[in-house]
N, C-alpha and C positions, 0 to 999 in steps of 0.2 A: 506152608510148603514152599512158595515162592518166595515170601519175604524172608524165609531163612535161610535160602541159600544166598545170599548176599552179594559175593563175585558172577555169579552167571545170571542174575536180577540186574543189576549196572551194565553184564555186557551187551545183554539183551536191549535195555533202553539206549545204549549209544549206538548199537546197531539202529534201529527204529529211529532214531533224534537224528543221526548221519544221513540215514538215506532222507529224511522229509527235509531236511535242510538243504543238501542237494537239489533235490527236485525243485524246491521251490525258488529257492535262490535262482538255480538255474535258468526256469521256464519265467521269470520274475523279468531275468536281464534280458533274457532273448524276445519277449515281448516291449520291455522299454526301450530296446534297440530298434524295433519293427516299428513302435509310434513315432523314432526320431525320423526315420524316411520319410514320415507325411508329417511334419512339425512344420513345416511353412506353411500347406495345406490348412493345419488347423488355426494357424496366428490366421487366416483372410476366409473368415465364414460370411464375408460381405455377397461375394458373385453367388448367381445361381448357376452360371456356368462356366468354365475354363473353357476357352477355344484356343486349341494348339494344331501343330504340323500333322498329320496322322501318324506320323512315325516314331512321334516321342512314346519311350517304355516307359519314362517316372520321371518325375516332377524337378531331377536335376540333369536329366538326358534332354538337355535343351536344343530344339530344330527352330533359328531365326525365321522370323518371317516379313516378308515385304509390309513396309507401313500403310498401302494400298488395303492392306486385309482388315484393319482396321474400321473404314468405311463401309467395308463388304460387309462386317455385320454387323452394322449401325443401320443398313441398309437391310436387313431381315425383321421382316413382320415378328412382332411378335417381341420382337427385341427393344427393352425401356430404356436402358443405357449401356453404354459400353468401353471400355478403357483400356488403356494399352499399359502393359507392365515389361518391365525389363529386370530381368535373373542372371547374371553373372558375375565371375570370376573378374576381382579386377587386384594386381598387385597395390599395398598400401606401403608407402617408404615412413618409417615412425623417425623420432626424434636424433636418436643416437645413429640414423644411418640403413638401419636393420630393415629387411623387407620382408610385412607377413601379405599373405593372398587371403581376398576376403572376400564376401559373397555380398555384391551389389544390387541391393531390390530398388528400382526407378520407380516409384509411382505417382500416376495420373496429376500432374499440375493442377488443375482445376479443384477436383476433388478429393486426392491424394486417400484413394479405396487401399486397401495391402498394408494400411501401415502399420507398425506393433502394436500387438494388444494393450498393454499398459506400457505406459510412462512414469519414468521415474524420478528424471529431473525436465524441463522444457517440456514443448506442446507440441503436438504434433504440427501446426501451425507454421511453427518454427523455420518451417523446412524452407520457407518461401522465402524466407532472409539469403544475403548472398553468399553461393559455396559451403551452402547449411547441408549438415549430414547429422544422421542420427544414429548410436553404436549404440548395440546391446550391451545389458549390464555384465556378463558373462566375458563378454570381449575387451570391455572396458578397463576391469579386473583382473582380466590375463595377457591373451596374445597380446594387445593392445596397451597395455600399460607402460609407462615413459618410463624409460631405467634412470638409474640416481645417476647421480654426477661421476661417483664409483664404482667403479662392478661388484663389489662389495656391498653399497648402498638396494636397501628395497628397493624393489618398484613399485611407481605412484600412480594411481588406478587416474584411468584418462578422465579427464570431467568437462565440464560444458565452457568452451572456451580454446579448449587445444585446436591444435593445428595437425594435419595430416595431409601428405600428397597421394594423391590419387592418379596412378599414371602419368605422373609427372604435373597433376593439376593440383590446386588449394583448398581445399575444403577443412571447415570451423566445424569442429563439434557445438549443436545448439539444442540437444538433449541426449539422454540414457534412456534405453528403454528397455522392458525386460521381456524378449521371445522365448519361443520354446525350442530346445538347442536340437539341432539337425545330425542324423547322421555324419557326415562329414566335419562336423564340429568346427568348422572353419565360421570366423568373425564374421558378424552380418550386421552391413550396415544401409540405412536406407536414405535415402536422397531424391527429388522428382524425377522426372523421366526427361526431361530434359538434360538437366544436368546430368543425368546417367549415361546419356549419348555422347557428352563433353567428355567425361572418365574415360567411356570403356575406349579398346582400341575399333581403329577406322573401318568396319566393312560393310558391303552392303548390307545386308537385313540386320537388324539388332534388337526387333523386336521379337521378345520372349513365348509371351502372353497375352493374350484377348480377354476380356474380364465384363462377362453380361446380364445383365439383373433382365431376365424376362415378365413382362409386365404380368399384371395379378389376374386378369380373366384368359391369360394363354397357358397351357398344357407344356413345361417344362421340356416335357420326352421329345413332345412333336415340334418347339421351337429350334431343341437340340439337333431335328434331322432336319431342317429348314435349313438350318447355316451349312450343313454339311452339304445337301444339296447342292447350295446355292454360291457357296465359298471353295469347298474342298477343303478344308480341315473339317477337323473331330473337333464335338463338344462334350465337357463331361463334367457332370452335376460332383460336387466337392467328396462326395463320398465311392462315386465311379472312378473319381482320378486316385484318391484314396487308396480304393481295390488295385487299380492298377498296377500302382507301387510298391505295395507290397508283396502280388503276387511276384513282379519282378525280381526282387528282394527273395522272394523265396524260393524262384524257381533258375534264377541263374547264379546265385554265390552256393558257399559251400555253409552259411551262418545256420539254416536248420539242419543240417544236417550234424555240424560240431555241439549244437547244443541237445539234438537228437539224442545222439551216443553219449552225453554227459549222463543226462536225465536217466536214460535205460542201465547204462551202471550204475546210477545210484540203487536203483532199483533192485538190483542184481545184487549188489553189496548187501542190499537188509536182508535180502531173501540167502542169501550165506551165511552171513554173522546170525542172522536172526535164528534160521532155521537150522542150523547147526547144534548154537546154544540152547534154543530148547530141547531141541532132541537130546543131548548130552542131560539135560536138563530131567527128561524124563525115565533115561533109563537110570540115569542116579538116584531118583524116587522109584522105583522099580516095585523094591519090596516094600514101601509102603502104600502103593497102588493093590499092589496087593494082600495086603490087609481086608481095606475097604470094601476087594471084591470079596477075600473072606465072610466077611461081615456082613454082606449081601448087597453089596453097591453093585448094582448095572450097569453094564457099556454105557448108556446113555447119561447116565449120572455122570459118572467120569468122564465120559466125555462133554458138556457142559459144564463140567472144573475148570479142564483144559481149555477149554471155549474163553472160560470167564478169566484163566490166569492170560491168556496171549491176548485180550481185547484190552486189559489192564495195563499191560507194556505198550501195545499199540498205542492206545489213549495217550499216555503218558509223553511216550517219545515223539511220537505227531505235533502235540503241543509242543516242547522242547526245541524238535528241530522248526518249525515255523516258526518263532518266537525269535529262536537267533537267525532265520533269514529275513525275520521283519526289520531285524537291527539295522540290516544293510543301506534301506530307505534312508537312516537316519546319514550314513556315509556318505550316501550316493546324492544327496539333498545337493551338496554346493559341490559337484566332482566332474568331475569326466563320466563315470560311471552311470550307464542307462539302467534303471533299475522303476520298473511299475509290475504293483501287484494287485490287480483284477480278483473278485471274490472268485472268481472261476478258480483262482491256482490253488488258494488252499481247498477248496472242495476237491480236486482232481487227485491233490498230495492226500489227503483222506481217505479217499476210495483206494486208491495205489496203497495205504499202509496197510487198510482196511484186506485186500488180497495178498500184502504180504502176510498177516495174520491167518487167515484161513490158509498159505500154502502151509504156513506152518505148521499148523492145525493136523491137515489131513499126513503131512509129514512124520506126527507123533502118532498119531490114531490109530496105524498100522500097526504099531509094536506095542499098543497101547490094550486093543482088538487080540489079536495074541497072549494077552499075558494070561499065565494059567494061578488062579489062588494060592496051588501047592510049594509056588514060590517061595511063598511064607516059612514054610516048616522046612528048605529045606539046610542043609547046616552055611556056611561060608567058606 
C-alpha cells in the first residue's frame, strides 16, 4: 500500500530527508562556530590556570595588565611556574602594499608555552631566530598570501623566508603551523613576548595573559583562590575559561537564537509535508482500510500498519537527510565554514524525526479509529 503509491512515498521521504538535514546541518554549524570561540583555548592545554583581569567575558575581550602581576603570581604558594602571554590585534602590511589585521600571540621567551599545536614547516625553536614569526597554515594560504606580479596572476601561499611588516617593524616568517581557526577568523600569528611588545602599539599594560602550571601535591581550586586573594585577578582552569566563553557567545549575540529558529522550522516543515502527506495518504487507502477491517482486522492491527509504514519513511529519510549534512564536513574541511558533528546531533535529529513520526501517527489514527467497514459496500 505504501510502495504503491509512489508520488506520496518520495513526498513523504523528502519531507523526512529535508527536515533531518536541516536540523543537522544546522545544529552541526552552530556548534563548530561555538568551538571556534575557545580554538585558542584549546591550541594551549599546557597551563593549569589562565589569570586574567576579572572583567574579561571571553578569551578575546582582552583587559591589559601591569607586568608587576606577573611576579604577583609567581609569588603564590602553590604556583610551579608561570608565564606571561600577549593576545592582540596588530595590523600586518603584505608585499603588494595591502594591509590585513591579525591576531598576535607573544609567548614566553624562555619557554615559549601557547605555541601551535603542530608544525608544518620550522620548529618551534625557530622563533628565537631574529624577527622570527610564525603564521598558521590557513593564513599562509589566504589572507596572507603574496599576490602575483599581476592582478590577474594567483596568489603564492606565504612560506618560510618571506617578509612581513608588523606595525611598521620586520619580521621573517621561520615556520607554518597549523591552529584551530578562531571565531574571528582573522590570521594568527605567533612570535615571543618580547618581540610582541616591539610589534604591538606603545601603552602602558600589554600584557594579555598570566599562564600557571600549579605544582602536583597542590589542590588546583584552592591555588586558583590563592592568586585571586592575593593578586586581584581571576584564575580559571582551561575548561572554566572555556564555559565562559561560550556562555558569553551565547548569552549576548543573536547566533543561538538564528540558529534556534532554523532548526524549529525545519522541524515544523517535516511535520507539514510529512503529516499532510500521509494523512492525504490515508484517506486515499480509505476503502481498502476498510476491507481489512471487513475481514476482521482490529484497530490495533491497523494501527501497527500504520506504525510500521511511517517508522519505514522515518528510517529511511533520517538517514538520507544525515548523510547529505555529513557531506557538508567534507566542504567545510579546507573553508571558512564552521562545521563539527558530535554523536549527540544525529541522535537528537533521530529522536526529533522519531516524534515527527508518531505526530504523524496519532494525526491519521483519528480518521483511521473512525472508519466504519460499511465503507466497503458502499457504491462511488
Amino acid at each position: 500500500m505504501l510502495l504503491g503509491n509512489r508520488g506520496k512515498f518520495f513526498a513523504m521521504l523528502f519531507g523526512v530527508a529535508l527536515t533531518a538535514l536541516i536540523m543537522t546541518q544546522q545544529s552541526s554549524i552552530f556548534i563548530g562556530l561555538m568551538s571556534r570561540t575557545v580554538g585558542f583555548i584549546f591550541d594551549t592545554p599546557q597551563p593549569d590556570l589562565w589569570v586574567m583581569d576579572p572583567k574579561v567575558q571571553f578569551v578575546d575581550d582582552i583587559k591589559p595588565l601591569q607586568d608587576t602581576k606577573l611576579l604577583q603570581v609567581r609569588g603564590v604558594a602553590g604556583v610551579e611556574w608561570a608565564v606571561p602571554l600577549y593576545k592582540g590585534l596588530i595590523r600586518a602590511r603584505l608585499s603588494n602594499g595591502t594591509f590585513q589585521t591579525c591576531n598576535v600571540i607573544g609567548l614566553d621567551d624562555a619557554t615559549l608555552v601557547a605555541g601551535p599545536p603542530v608544525m608544518i614547516q620550522g620548529s618551534l625553536a625557530d622563533l628565537r631566530r631574529a624577527d622570527g614569526v610564525i603564521v598558521d597554515e590557513a593564513a599562509a594560504n589566504g589572507k596572507l598570501a603574496v599576490p602575483g606580479a599581476n592582478p590577474s596572476d594567483p596568489k603564492q601561499p606565504l612560506k618560510v623566508g618571506d617578509i612581513l611588516e608588523l606595525n611598521d617593524n620586520r619580521a621573517i616568517v621561520v615556520g607554518i603551523a597549523r591552529a584551530t581557526r578562531t571565531f574571528q577568523s582573522q590570521p594568527v600569528i605567533y612570535t615571543t613576548y618580547s618581540r610582541a611588545m616591539r610589534f604591538a602599539p606603545r601603552e602602558r599594560k600589554l600584557l594579555s595573559f598570566v599562564l600557571a602550571e600549579v605544582s602536583r601535591d597542590e589542590n588546583i581550586s584552592e591555588v586558583a583562590t590563592r592568586i585571586t586573594q592575593q593578586t586581584g585577578l581571576v584564575a580559571y582552569t582551561p575548561e572554566q575559561f572555556k564555559g565562559l566563553t561560550i556562555r558569553y557567545f551565547m548569552r549576548s549575540t543573536g547566533i543561538p537564537i538564528n540558529f534556534g529558529m532554523a532548526v524549529g522550522l525545519g522541524f515544523l516543515v517535516g511535520v507539514a509535508i510529512v503529516g499532510q502527506t500521509f494523512f492525504s495518504f490515508i484517506v486515499d487507502n480509505m476503502r481498502y482500510l476498510g476491507i481489512l477491517k471487513a475481514m476482521g482486522a482490529s484497530n490495533r492491527l491497523i494501527f501497527m500498519m500504520i506504525i510500521l509504514q511511517t517508522s519505514l519513511v522515518g528510517a529511511i529519510g533520517c538517514a538520507l537527510g544525515m548523510g547529505l549534512a555529513s557531506l557538508t564536513s567534507v566542504i567545510a574541511r579546507n573553508s571558512e565554514l564552521a562545521f563539527y558533528m558530535p554523536w549527540q546531533v544525529p541522535v537528537i535529529t533521530a529522536l526529533a524525526t522519531a516524534l515527527i513520526t508518531l505526530i504523524t501517527t496519532i494525526l491519521s489514527l483519528r480518521k483511521v479509529l473512525q472508519l466504519e467497514p460499511a465503507i466497503v459496500f458502499r457504491g462511488s
